[in-house]
C-alpha positions in Angstrom: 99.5 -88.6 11.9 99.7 -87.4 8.1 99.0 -83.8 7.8 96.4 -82.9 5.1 96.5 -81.8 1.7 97.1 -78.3 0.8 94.5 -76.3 -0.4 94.5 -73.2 -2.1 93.9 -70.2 -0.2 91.0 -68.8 -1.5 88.7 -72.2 -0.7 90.1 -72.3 2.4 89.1 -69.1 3.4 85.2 -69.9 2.1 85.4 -73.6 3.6 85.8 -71.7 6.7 83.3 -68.9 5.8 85.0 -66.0 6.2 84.2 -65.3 2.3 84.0 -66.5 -0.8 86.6 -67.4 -3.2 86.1 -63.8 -5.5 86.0 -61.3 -2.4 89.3 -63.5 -1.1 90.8 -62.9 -4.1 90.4 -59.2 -3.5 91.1 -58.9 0.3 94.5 -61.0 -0.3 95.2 -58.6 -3.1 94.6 -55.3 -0.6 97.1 -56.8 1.8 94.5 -58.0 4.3 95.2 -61.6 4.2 98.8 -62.7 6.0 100.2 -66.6 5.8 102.9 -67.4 9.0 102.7 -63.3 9.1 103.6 -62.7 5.6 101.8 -61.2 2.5 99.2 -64.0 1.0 99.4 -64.2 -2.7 96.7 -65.2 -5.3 96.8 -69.1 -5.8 99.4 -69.2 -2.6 98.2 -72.7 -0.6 97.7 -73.6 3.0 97.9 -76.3 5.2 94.5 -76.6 7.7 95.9 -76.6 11.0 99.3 -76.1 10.4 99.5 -73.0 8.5 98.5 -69.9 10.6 95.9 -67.7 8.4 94.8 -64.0 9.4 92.4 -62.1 7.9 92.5 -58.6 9.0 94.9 -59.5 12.3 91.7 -61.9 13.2 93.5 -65.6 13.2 90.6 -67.9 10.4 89.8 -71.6 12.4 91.2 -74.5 10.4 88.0 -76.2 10.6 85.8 -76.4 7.7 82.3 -75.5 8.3 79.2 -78.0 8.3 78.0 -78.1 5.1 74.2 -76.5 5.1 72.6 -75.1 2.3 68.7 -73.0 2.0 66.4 -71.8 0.0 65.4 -68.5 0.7 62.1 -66.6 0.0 63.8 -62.7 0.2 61.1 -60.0 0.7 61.6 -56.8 -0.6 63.5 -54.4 1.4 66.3 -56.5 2.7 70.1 -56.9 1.1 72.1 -59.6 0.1 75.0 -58.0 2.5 75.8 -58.6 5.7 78.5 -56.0 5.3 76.6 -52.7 4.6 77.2 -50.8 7.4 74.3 -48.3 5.8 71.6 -51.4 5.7 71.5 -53.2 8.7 68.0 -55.6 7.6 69.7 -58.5 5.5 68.8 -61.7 4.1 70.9 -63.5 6.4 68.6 -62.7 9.4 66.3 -65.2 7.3 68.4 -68.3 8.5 66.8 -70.1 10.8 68.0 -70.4 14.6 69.5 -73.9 14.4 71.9 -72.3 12.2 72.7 -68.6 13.2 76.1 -70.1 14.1 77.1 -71.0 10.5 78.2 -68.1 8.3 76.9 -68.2 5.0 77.5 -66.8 1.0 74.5 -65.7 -0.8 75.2 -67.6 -4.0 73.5 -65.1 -6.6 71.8 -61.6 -5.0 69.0 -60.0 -5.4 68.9 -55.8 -5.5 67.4 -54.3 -2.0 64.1 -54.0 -4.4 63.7 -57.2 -5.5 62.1 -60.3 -4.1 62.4 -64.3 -4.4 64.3 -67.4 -4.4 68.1 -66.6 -2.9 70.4 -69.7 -2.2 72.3 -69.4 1.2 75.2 -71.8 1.4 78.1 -72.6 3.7 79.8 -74.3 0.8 82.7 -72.5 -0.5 82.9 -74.7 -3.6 78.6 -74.9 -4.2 78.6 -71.1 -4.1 81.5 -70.9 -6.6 79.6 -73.4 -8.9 76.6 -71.4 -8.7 78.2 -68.2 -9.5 80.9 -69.1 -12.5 79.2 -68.1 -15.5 80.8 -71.2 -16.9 78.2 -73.0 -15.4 75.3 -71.3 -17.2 72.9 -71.5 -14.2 69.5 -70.5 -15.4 67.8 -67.9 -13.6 64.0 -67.5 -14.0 62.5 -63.6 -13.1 58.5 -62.4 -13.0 58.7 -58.5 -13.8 56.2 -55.9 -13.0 56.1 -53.0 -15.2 54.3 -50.1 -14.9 53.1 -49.9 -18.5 52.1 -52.5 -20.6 54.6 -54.5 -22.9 54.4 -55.2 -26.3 55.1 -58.6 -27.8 56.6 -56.8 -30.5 59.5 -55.4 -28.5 60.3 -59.1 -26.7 62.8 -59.6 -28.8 64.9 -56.4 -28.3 64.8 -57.8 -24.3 66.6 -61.0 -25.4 69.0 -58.9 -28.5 69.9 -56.6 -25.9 70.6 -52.3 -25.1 74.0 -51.2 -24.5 73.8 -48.6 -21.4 77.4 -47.1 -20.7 79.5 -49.2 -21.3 78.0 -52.3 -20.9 75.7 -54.7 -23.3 72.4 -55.7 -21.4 70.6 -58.9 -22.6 68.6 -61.6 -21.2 68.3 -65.2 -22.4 64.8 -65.8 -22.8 61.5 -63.5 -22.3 57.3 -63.9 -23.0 54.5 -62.0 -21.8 52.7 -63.5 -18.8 48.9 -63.8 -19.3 48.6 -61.2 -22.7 46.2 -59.3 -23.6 43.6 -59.5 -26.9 46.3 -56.2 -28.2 49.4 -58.4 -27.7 50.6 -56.8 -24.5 51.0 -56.8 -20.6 52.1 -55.3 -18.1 54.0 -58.4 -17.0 57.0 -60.9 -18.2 58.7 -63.9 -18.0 62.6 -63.5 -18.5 65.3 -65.6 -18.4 69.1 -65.8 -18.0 72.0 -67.6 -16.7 74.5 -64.5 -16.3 73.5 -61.4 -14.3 74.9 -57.9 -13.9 73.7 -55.7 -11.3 70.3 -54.3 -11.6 70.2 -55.5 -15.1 67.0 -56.5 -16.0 65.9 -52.9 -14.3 67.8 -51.4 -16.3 67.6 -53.1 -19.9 63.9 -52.3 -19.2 64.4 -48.8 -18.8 66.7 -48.5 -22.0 63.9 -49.3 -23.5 61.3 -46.8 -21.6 59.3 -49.1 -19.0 60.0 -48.7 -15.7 60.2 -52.0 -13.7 57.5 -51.6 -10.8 57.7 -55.6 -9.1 60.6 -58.1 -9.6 60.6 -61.3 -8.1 63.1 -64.2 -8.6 60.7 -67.2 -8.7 63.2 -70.3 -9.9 66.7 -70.8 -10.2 67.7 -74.3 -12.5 64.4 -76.9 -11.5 63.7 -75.3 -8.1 61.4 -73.0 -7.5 59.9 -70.9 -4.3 56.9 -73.9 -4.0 56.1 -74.3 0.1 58.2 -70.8 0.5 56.2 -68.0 2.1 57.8 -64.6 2.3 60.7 -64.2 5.1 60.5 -68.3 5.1 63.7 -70.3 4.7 64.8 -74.3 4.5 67.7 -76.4 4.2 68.1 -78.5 0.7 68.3 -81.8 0.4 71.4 -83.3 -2.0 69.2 -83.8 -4.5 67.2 -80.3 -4.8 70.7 -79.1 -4.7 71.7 -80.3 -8.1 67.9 -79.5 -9.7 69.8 -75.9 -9.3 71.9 -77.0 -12.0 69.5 -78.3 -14.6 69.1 -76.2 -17.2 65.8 -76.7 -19.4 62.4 -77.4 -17.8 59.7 -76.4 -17.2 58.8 -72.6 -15.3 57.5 -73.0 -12.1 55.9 -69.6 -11.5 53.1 -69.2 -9.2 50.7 -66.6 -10.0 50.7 -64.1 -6.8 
């Protein structure tokens, strides 16, 4: 029997969900990662079932996982970690009991603070595609602020703040049910990259503090039949409305 095709090391270690390709990249760069007991190196590949992988002294199965991926409603309060010794609540403990044996990459996270539509997948290669910035996936936010927002400063959100050393922009933004003086204390924004706490912070920069944020549609699929806490699996075909990349929003009022 034919042995099967290499792979490179970094997709097998996510086919077999121990991680995804970006944090393999940095565990076989810290020495953690060991090929027949020697030193992996970046772009080094493997043979399932006939080259012996350790992560961390733990020997990684040659088996690729089954291929499941959901939508998740993430309530405030949890993280997108399920390595943060300091915050045990994740989103993972959203997945539903058919699947708890499955490990899973959050493909695109939301802050401890924020709330919405999170994509769990045991797909190595769908949570890379989802993540590249090559790939431009569109990313549709409702903020909260604590003050009202002038239409006359939307266009500062989308020309963008430095803050340190970083340049802060989002893609797209409009006020959400204005008032007769042009503002609210709500808005739409759009992007398709996405630093860490960005849109908190581009908001700041420019003096409104960000009360509510909620993650309501990522490419054409939204949080529709999603309650809080709830989670399902995608079919094929809602699975590639992640990658379209006009339409129409699909933001429910709450």
């Amino acid at each position: 029997m034919d042995s099967p095709p290499p792979l490179r090391l970094q997709k097998f270690l996510a086919d077999a969900g121990v991680c995804s390709r970006r944090a393999a990249e940095a565990l076989i760069l810290q020495g953690e990662i060991r090929v027949n007991g020697q030193k992996a190196q970046i772009g080094q590949k493997v043979v399932p079932g006939v080259d012996q992988v350790t992560v961390s002294g733990r020997p990684v199965a040659a088996e690729a996982q089954a291929r499941v991926t959901l939508a998740v409603h993430k309530p405030r309060g949890l993280i997108c970690s399920n390595d943060d010794p300091h915050n045990l609540e994740n989103v993972f403990s959203l997945v539903p009991r058919e699947f708890f044996e499955l490990r899973f990459f959050c493909a695109g996270r939301l802050d401890k603070n924020s709330e919405g539509l999170v994509i769990l997948t045991t797909d190595g290669d769908l949570a890379h595609r989802l993540m590249h910035p090559s790939n431009e996936v569109v990313k549709r936010y409702q903020v909260g602020l604590q003050l009202p927002f002038p239409a006359s400063l939307l266009p500062e959100l989308v020309k963008g703040r430095q803050v340190e050393d970083e340049w802060l922009k989002v893609e797209g933004a409009t006020l959400i049910d204005p008032e007769p003086d042009g503002t609210s204390a709500e808005v739409d924004v759009s992007m398709h990259h996405g630093k860490k706490r960005e849109i908190r912070e581009l908001f700041t920069a420019l003096g409104y503090r960000v009360q509510r944020l909620s993650r309501y549609q990522i490419g054409a699929l939204g949080l529709a039949g999603l309650v809080p806490g709830g989670a399902r699996r995608l079919a094929p075909a809602e699975i590639e409305r992640l990658f379209v990349t006009s339409g129409p929003a699909l933001r429910a009022r709450s």
